[in-house]
C-alpha positions in Angstrom: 243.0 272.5 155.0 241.1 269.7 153.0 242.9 267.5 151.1 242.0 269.1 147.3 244.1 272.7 149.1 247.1 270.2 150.0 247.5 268.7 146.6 247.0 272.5 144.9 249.6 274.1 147.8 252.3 271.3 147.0 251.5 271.5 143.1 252.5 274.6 143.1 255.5 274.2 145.0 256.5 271.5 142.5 255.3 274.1 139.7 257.9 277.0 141.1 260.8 274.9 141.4 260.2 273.4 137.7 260.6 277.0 137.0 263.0 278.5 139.3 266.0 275.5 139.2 267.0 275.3 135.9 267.5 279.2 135.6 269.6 278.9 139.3 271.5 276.1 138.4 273.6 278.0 135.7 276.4 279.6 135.5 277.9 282.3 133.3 281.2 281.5 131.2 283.0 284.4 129.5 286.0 283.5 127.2 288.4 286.0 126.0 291.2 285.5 123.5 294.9 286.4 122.9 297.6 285.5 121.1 301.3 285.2 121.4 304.4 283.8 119.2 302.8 284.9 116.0 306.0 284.8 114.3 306.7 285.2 110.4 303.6 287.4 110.4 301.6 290.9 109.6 298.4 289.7 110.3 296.9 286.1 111.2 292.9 286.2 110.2 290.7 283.4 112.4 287.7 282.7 112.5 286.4 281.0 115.9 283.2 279.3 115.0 282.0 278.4 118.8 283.4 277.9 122.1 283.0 274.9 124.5 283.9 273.7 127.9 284.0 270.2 129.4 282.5 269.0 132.6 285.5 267.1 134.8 284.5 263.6 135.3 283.0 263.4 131.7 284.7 261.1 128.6 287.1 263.2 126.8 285.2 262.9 123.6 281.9 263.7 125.0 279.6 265.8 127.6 280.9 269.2 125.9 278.8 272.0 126.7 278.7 275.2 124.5 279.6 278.5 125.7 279.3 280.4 122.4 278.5 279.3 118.9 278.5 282.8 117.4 281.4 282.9 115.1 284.3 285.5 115.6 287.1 286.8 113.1 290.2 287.7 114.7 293.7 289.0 113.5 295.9 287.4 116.2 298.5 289.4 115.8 296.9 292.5 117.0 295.6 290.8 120.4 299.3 290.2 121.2 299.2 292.5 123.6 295.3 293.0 124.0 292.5 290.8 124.3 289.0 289.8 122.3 285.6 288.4 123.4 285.1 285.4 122.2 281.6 284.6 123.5 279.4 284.6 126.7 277.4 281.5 127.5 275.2 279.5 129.9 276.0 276.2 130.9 275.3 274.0 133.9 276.8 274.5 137.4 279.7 272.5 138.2 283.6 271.6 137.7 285.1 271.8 134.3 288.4 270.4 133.4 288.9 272.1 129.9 287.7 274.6 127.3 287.5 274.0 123.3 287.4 276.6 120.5 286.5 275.7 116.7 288.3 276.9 114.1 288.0 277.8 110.4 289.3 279.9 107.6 292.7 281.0 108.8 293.8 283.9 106.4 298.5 284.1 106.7 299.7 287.4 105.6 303.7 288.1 105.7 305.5 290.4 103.5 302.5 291.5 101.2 301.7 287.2 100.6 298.4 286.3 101.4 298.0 282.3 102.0 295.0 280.6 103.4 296.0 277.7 105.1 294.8 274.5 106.2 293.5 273.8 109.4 295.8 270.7 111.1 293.0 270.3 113.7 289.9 272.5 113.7 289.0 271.7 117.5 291.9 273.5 119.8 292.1 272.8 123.2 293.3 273.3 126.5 293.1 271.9 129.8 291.8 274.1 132.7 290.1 273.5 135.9 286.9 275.6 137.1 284.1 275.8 138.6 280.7 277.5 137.3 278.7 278.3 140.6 275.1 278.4 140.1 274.1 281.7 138.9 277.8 283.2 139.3 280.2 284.1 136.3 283.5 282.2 135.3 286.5 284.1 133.2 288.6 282.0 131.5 291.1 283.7 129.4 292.7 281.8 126.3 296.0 282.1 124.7 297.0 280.8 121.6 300.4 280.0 120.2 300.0 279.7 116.3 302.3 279.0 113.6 302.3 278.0 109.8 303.3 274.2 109.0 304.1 272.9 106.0 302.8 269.3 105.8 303.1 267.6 103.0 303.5 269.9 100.7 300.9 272.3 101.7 300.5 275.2 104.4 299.0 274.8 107.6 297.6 276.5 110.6 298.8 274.6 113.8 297.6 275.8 117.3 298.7 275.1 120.9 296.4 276.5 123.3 297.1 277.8 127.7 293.9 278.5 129.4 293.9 280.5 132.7 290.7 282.0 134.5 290.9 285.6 135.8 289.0 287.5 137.5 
């Protein structure tokens, strides 16, 4: 081999990993969605605007990585005993320490009263260790706790969040 078919040989090598790694190197998140402790309620409406997870070792208010940003409406009272899709994603292999959901419009109905509330904190989330292997999927389901706050003097949606994976 001359030297001109060493430089094309390892160009290409460096070519087909340029190519190849980034698409190994991810991982699949699903995140599904159910509720519990809706009290004082017919129907709870949500929307969930996107879905995030945190790499472990990151600052709490950075590195987040989007799972999802394609906005779901949910009634949370009728995945009490079901649960929803949020969104599927691709994000980079490694260890995660939590997951994030955004939140808007949240729609109260009890006893024929319809009251849209105010959102307390529009990012919810939980902490949750896991790892995304490369080119392996991650379930993580999340369970929300919701209730209506009055603060002064207006309604509000308050959330606490417990995040498990499954299988």
């Amino acid at each position: 081999m001359n030297s001109k078919q060493v430089v094309a040989a390892v160009s290409a090598v460096i070519l087909v990993v340029m190519l190849v790694y980034p698409a190994v190197s991810m991982g699949t998140v699903s995140v599904s969605l159910r509720s519990t402790g809706v009290n004082k309620a017919d129907h709870v409406y949500v929307t969930i605007d996107s879905v995030w997870a945190h790499p472990k070792g990151e600052a709490s208010g950075g590195g987040w990585k989007m799972v999802s940003n394609q906005s779901v409406n949910v009634d949370l009272v009728s995945v009490e005993n079901s649960t929803k899709l949020l969104g599927t994603g691709q994000v980079p292999s490694g260890d995660y320490d939590s997951i994030r959901i955004d939140v808007s419009n949240v729609t109260w109905v009890f006893n024929k009263t319809t009251t849209a509330l105010g959102i307390a904190s529009p990012e919810i989330d939980g902490t949750l260790d896991f790892t995304v292997g490369a080119g392996k999927g991650t379930n993580v389901l999340i369970t929300l706790s919701s209730e209506q706050q009055l603060i002064a003097n207006s309604q509000y949606y308050t959330a606490t969040m417990n995040a498990t994976q499954t299988t």
